[in-house]
C-alpha positions in Angstrom: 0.0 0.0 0.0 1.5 3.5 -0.7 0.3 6.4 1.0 -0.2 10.2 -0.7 -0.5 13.2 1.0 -1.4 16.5 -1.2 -1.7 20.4 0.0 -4.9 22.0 -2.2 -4.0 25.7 -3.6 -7.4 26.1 -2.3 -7.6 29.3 -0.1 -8.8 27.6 2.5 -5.2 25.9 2.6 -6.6 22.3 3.0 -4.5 19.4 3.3 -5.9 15.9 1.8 -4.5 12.9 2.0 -5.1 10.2 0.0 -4.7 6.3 0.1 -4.8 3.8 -2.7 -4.9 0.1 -2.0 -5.5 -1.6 -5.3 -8.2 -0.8 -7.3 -10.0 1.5 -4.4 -8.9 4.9 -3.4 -9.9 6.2 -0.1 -10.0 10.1 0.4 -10.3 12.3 3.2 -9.6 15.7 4.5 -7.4 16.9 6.7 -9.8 19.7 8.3 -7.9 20.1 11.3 -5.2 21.4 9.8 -7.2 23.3 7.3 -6.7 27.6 7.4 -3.4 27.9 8.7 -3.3 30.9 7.3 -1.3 33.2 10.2 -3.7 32.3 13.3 -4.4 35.7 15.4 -2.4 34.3 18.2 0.7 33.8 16.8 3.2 35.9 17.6 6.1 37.2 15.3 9.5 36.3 16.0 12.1 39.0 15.9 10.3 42.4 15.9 11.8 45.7 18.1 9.1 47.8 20.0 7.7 50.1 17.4 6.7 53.8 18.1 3.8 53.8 20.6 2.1 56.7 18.6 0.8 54.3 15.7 0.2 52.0 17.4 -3.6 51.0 16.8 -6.1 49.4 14.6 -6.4 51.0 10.7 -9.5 50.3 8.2 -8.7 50.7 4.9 -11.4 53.2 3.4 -11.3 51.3 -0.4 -14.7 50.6 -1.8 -13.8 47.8 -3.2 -11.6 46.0 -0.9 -11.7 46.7 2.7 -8.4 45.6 4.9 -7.5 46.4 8.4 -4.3 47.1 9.8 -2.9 46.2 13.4 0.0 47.9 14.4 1.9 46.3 17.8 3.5 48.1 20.5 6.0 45.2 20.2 6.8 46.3 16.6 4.8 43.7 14.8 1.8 44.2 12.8 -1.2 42.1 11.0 -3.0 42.9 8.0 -6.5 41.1 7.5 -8.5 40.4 4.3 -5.4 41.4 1.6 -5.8 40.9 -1.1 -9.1 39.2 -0.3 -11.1 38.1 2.6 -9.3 35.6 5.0 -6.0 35.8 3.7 -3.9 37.7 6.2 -0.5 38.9 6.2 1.8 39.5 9.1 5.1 40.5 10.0 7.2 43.5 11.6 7.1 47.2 11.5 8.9 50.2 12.3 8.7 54.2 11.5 11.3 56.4 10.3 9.5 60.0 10.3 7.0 60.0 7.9 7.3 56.4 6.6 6.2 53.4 8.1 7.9 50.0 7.3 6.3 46.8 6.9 8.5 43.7 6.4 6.2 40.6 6.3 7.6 37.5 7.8 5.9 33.8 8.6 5.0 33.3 12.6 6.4 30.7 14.9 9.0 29.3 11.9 12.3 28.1 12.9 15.3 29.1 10.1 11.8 29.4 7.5 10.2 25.9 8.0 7.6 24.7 11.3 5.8 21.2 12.1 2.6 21.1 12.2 0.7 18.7 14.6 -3.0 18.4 13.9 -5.1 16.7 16.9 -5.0 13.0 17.6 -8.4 11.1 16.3 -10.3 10.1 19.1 -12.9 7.7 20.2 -15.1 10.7 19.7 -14.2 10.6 16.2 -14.8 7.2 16.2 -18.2 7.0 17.0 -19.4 9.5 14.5 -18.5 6.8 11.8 -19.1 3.6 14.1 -21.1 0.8 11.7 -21.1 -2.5 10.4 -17.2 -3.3 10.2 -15.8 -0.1 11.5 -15.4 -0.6 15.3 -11.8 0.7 15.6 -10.1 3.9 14.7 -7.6 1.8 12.5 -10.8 0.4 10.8 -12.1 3.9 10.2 -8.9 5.6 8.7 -8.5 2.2 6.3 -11.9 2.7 5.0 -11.4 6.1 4.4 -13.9 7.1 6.7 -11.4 9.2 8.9 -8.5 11.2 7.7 -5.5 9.1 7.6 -3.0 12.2 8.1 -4.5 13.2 11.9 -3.3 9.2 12.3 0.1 8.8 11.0 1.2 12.3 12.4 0.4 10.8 15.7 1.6 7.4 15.5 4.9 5.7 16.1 6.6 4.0 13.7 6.7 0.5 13.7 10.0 -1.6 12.0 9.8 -1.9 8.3 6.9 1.1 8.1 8.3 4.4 5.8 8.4 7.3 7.0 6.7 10.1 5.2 7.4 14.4 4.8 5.1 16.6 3.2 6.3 19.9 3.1 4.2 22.4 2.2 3.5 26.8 1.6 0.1 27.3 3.4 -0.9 31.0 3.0 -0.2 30.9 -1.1 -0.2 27.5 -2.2 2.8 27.9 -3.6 4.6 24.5 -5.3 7.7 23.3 -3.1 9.4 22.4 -6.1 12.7 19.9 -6.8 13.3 20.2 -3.2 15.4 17.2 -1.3 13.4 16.1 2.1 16.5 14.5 4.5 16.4 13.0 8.1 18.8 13.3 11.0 19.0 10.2 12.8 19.8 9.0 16.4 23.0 8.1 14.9 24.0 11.1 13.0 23.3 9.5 9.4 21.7 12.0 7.6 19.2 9.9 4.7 18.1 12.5 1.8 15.4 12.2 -0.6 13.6 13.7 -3.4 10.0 13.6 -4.3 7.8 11.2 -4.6 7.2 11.1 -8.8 4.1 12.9 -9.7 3.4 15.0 -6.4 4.7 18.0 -4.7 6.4 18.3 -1.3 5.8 14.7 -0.3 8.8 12.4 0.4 8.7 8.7 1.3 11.7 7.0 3.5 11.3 3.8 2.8 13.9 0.9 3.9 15.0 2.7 7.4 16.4 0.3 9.9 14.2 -1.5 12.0 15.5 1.2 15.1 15.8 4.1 12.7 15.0 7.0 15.7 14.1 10.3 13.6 15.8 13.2 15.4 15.6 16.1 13.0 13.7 17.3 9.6 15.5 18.7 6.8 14.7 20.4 3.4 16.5 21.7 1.1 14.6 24.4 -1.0 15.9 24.4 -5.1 16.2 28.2 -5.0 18.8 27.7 -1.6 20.3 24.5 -1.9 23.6 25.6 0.0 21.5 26.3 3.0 19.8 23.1 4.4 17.1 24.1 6.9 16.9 21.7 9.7 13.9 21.3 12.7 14.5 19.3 16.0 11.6 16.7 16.7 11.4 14.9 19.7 9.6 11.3 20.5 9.0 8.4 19.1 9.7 8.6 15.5 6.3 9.2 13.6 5.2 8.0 10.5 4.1 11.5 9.0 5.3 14.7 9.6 4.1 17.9 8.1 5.8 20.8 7.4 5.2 24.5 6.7 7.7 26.9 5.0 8.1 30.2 4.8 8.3 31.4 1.1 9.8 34.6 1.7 12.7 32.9 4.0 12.8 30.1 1.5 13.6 32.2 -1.5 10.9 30.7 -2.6 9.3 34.5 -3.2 10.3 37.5 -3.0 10.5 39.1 0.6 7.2 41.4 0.9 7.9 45.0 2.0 5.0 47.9 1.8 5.7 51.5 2.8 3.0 53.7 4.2 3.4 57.5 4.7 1.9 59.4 7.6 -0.5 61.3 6.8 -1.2 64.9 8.9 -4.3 63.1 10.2 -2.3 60.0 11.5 -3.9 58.1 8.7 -1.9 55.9 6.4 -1.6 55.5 2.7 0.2 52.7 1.3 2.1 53.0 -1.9 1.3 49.9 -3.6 -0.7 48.1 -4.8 -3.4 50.3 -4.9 -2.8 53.3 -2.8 -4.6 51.9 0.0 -5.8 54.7 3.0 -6.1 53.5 6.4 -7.5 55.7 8.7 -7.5 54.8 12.6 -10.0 53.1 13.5 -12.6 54.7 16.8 
């Protein structure tokens, strides 16, 4: 059997995994690790305090499009609905007289790339698909009746199982490319590997020793490949792990930087795209 996990360019950033055994092919979504598009509690990693006088909420006054602007006392800032509703961008900020800054940069990453962990299934889960046949959560994933990823991320690896990487943009949808996918072991062996034929960002380890202990992720992005980026895990080697990149840190796009001038008013008016005005909000 041969496992497939695929990221959707959807907006909604919804990640599918799919399994084929034979002739059947069981489908299910990932939907708790579906809009992990900058959550409002993450915080921003390396921002200076910012000047306390902007600091505030901004509507933008657009008739067409309609973003808000947050601007932190701890120099980072979040933009909502840009360029359309739900997608939000965030990073840090700083003023130099009449200009204000804004350098956009991925929360929580570590050197550009973060796990993600959705939640375990649980018996809860179980019994919204309980029927004839299906009385354990293995039975359910097989059958395609719960996702398979929310499993494998949370269950140990077994000797002769593959271990599996999907390494994925989630704001953008944006393709991971002819990246390499490596693991760190216990020992120090470092196994690399490119994508699986046919998909994007998913890498199969297949063949590990029957102790192989996972100790660290590592990708290597095709617009960097001199600079490996590498992610600690700890536990019981798993027999999925997800990962999230940062474009921008990547090289994968370009680094996004708007300028806003101060207007007399303490409003703001962005020079690009669109000449955007926010004013502050009551």
């Amino acid at each position: 059997m041969r496992g497939r996990i695929m990221t959707s360019a959807a907006s909604a950033g919804l990640e599918r995994v799919t399994r084929r055994a034979g002739p059947a092919v069981y489908a299910s979504a990932l939907a708790a690790i579906a809009c992990f598009v900058l959550p409002a509690t993450s915080a921003v990693a390396a921002c200076e305090p910012a000047d306390a006088a902007l600091v505030g909420a901004y509507a933008g006054t657009e008739a067409k499009t309609t973003p808000s602007l947050q601007l932190s006392q701890d120099g980072s800032f979040r933009m909502r609905d840009v360029p359309m509703p739900g997608m939000d961008v965030a990073g840090c900020w700083q003023r130099s007289e009449q200009t204000v800054v804004l350098v956009e940069r991925a929360p929580d990453s570590e050197n550009g790339i973060k796990r993600m962990l959705p939640p375990p299934l649980t018996e809860t889960d179980l019994e919204k698909v309980r029927g004839d046949g299906i009385g354990t959560l293995q039975e359910a994933v097989d059958a395609g009746l719960l996702p398979m990823g929310r499993w494998w991320a949370h269950r140990s690896r077994r000797p002769g199982e593959t271990v599996r990487l999907k390494v994925y943009e989630p704001r953008y949808g944006l393709a991971v490319g002819d990246a390499k996918g490596m693991l760190r072991m216990a020992d120090g062996r470092v196994v690399e590997q490119s994508t699986v034929q046919g998909s994007d960002g998913e890498f199969e380890f297949d063949g590990l020793p029957a102790d192989a202990a996972v100790k660290a992720i590592g990708v290597r992005f095709p617009e960097q490949p001199d600079t490996p980026r590498w992610l600690t895990v700890d536990g019981p080697t798993k027999l999925l792990y997800l990962i999230e990149f940062d474009a921008q840190a990547t090289g994968a796009a370009e680094g996004g930087v708007m300028t806003l001038t101060l207007q007399a008013d303490r409003s703001l008016i962005s020079d690009y795209p669109d000449a955007t005005h926010f004013k502050r909000a009551p």
